[in-house]
C-alpha positions in Angstrom: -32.9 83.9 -105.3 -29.3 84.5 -106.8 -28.6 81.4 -110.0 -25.1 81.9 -110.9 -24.2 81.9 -114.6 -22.0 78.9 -113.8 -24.5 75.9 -113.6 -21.7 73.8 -112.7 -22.3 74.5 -109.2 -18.8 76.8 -108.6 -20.1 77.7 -104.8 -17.2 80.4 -105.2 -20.0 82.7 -107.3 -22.6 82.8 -104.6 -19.8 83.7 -101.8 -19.7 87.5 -101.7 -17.7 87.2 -98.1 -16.7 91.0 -97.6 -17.9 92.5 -100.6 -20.1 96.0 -100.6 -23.5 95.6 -102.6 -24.6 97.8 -105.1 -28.1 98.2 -106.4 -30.6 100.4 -107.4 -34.1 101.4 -106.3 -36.9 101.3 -109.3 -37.6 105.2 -107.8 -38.6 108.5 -109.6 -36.5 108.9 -113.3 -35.4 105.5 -113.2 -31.9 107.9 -111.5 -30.8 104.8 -109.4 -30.8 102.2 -112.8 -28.7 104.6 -115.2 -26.3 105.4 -112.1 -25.8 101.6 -111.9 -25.6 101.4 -115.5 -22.7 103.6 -115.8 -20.7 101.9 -112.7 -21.2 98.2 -114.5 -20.2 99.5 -117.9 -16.9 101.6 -116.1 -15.7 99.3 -114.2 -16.2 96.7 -117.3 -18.1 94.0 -114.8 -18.3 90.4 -115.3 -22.1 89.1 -115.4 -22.1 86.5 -112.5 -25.4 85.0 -112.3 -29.3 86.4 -112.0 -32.4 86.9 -109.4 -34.8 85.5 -110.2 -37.8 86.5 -108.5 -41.8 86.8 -109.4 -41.3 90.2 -107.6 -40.5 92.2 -110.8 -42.3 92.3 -114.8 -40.8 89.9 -116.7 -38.2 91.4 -119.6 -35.7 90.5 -121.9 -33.4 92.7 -124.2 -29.8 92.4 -125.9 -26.8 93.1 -123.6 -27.3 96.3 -122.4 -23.2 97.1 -122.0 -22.5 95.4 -125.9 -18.7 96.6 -126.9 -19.0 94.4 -130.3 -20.9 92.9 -132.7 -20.3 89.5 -131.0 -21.3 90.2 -127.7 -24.2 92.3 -129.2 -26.8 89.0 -128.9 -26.3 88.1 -125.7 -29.5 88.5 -123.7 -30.2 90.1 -120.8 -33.1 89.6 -118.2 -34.7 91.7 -115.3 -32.3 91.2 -112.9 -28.9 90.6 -113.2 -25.7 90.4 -110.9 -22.4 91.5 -111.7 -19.1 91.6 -109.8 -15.5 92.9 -109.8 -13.2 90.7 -107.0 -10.7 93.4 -107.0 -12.7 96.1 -105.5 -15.0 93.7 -103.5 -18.1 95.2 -105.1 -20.8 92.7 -106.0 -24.1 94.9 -108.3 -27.6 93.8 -108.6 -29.5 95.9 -111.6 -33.1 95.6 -111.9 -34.7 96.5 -115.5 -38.0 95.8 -114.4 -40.7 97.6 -112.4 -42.2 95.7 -109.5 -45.4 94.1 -109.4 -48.2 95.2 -107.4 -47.9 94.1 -104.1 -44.3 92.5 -104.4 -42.1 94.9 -102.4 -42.5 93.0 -99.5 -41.5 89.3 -100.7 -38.7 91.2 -102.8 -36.9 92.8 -99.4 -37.5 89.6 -97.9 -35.7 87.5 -100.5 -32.7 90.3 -101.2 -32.1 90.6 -97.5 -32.2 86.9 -97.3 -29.7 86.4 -100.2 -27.1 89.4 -99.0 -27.2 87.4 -95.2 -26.5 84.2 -97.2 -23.8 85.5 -99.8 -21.9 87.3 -96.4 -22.2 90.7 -97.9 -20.6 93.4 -95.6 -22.8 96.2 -96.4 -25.3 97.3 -98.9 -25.5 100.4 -100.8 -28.9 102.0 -102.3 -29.1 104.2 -105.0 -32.1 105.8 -105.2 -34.3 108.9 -105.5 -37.3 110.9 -104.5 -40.1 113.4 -105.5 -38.6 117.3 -106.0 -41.8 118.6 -105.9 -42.5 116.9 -102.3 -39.9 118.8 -100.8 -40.2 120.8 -97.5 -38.8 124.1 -97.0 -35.5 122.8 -95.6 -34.9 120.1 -98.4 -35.2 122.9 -100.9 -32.3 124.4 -99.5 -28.4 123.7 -100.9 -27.5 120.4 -102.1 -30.3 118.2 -103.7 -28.3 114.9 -102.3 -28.9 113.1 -99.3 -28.1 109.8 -97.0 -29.7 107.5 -94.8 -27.8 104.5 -92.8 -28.6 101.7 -90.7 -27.6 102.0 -87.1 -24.9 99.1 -87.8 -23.1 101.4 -90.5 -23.7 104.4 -88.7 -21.3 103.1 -86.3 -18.6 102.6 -89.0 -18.9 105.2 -91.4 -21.3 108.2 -89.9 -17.7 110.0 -89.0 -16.7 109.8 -92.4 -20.5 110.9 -93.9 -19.5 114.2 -91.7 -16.2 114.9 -93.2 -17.5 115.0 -96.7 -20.4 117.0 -95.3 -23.0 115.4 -96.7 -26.6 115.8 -95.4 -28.8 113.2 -93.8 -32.2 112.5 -95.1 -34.5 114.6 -92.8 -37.8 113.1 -91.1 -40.8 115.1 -91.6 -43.8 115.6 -89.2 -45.6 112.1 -89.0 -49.3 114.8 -89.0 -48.2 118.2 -90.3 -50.1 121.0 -88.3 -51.6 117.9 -86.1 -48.5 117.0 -84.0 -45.2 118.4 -85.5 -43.1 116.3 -83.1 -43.8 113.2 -84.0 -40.9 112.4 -87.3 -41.0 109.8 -89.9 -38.9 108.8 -93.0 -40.8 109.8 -95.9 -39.1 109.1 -99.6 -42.0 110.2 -102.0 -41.3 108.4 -105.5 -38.8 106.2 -103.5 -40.5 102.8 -104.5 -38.9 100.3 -102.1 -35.9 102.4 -100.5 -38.1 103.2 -97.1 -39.3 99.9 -96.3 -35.7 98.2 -97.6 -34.5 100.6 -95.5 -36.4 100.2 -92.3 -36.1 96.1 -92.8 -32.4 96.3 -93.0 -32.7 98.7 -89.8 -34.4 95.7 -87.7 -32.3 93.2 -88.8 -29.2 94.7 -88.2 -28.1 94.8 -91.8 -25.3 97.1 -92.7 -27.1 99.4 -95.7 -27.1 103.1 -96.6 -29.1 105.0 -99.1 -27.8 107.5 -101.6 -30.3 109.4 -103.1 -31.5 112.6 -104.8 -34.5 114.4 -105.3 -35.6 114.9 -108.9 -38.1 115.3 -111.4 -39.3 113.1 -114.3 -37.8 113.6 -117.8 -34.5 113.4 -118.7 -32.6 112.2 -116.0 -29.1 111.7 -117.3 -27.6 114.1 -115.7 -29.3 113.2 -112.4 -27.5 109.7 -113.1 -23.7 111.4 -113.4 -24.6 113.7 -110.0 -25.3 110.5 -108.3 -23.1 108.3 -109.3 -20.4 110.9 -108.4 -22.1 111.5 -105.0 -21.6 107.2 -104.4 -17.6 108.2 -105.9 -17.1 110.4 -103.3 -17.4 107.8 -101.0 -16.3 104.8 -102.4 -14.1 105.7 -104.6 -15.0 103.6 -107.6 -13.0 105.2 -110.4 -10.2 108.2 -110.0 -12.0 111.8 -110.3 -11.0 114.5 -112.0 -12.9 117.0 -109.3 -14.1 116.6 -106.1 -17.7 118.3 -106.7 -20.6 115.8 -107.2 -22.1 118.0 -109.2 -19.6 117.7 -111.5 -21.2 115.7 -114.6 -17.6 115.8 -117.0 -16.6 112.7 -115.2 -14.7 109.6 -116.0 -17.9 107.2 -116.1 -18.3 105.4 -119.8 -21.9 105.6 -121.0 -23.1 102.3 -122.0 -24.2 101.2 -125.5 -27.4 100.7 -124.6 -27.9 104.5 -124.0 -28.2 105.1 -127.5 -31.9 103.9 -126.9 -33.3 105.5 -124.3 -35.4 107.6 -126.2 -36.5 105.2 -128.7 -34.1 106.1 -131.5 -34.7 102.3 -133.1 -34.3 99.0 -132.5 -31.2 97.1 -132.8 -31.8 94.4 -135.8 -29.5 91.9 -133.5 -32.8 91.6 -131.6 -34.8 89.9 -134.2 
């Protein structure tokens, strides 16, 4: 469930009336998290509250977006919401992987909160197995989409005009029964069932997402988070190609680390 910051019980924090929401899936190359990482530390969020949930390993670190000594300490946890009123965007980032068996109560509990907070929409970043791709997802872009019938309705004219490529369904038994299609997001972790609950229950939600392999995945991060700019129109860009990686996105501090270069002394 959502815990604002605020323990003074400000209802205002929980109320998200209108506002697109912007989270990640724990997928292949962690590609959804750092995309979200450089939208939070652009756009310079404010930390609203946290979700706590049983759903996700427990962690704590030092402020992963620290601009100064000062705000160096603070502490962050597994997942954390953040929000900017002027462009009606409301993030969740989860830090954590899931626990065995937790998908389930997790979707229950977002979808649950995004009905309760009055969310308009929900967008996914996400990603899925290269090396599971058919023979038509290996050709041109490696980017792709997937929205709820409720969006589709709103937005699936405009998904046409940028071009972009739905997600395609693959045989349910290849060389058994080719006819019969499912959604299939190898390495996805919870974007297909998220996806499917949010289908049923008439949730507004698309999926961004792009396939990839595991390593470094930076740059994966920048095409992605370019690919969601395209649409949304987070921050101005200085080209039009979401492939473009020589964006205007600010890497966060906490970057420095992702390789194990150290650990900051402000965390003992």
């Amino acid at each position: 469930m959502f815990v604002p910051c605020d323990r003074g019980g400000d209802s205002a924090a929980t109320d998200f009336k209108g506002f697109t929401l912007l989270m990640p899936a724990v997928s292949v190359g962690n590609v959804g998290q750092l995309a979200i990482d450089l939208v939070i530390s652009t756009l310079d969020m404010t930390k609203v509250g946290y979700f706590y949930t049983d759903c996700l390993v427990p962690m704590v670190g030092n402020n992963p977006y620290a601009t100064a000594e000062e705000n160096s300490t603070e502490l962050s946890i597994n997942a954390e919401v953040y929000s900017l009123p002027s462009k009606k965007l409301v993030v969740l980032q989860i830090r954590s992987p899931f626990i065995k068996n937790k998908y389930r109560p997790f979707c229950e509990a977002l979808l649950s909160w995004v009905q309760s907070s009055r969310c308009s929409r929900v967008v996914v970043l996400s990603s899925s197995h290269a090396y599971q791709c058919n023979d038509e997802q290996l050709l041109g872009t490696p980017l792709r989409y997937l929205l709820t019938p409720d969006l589709e309705k709103e937005v699936g004219g405009l998904m046409q005009e940028l071009n972009w490529k739905e997600m395609e369904k693959v045989a349910a038994y290849p060389g058994i029964n080719d006819t019969d299609k499912v959604l299939h997001v190898p390495g996805g972790g919870i974007t297909k069932l998220l996806f499917t609950e949010s289908c049923s229950k008439g949730i507004q939600m698309a999926v961004l997402l792009k396939f990839c392999s595991e390593g470094d995945n930076i740059p994966d991060a920048f095409v992605l988070v370019n690919y969601l700019n395209e649409w949304l129109q987070l921050v101005r860009s200085e080209s039009n190609s979401s492939t473009d990686t020589s964006s205007q996105w600010k890497i966060p501090s906490s970057w420095r680390l992702l390789f194990g270069n150290g650990l900051p002394p402000a965390l003992f």
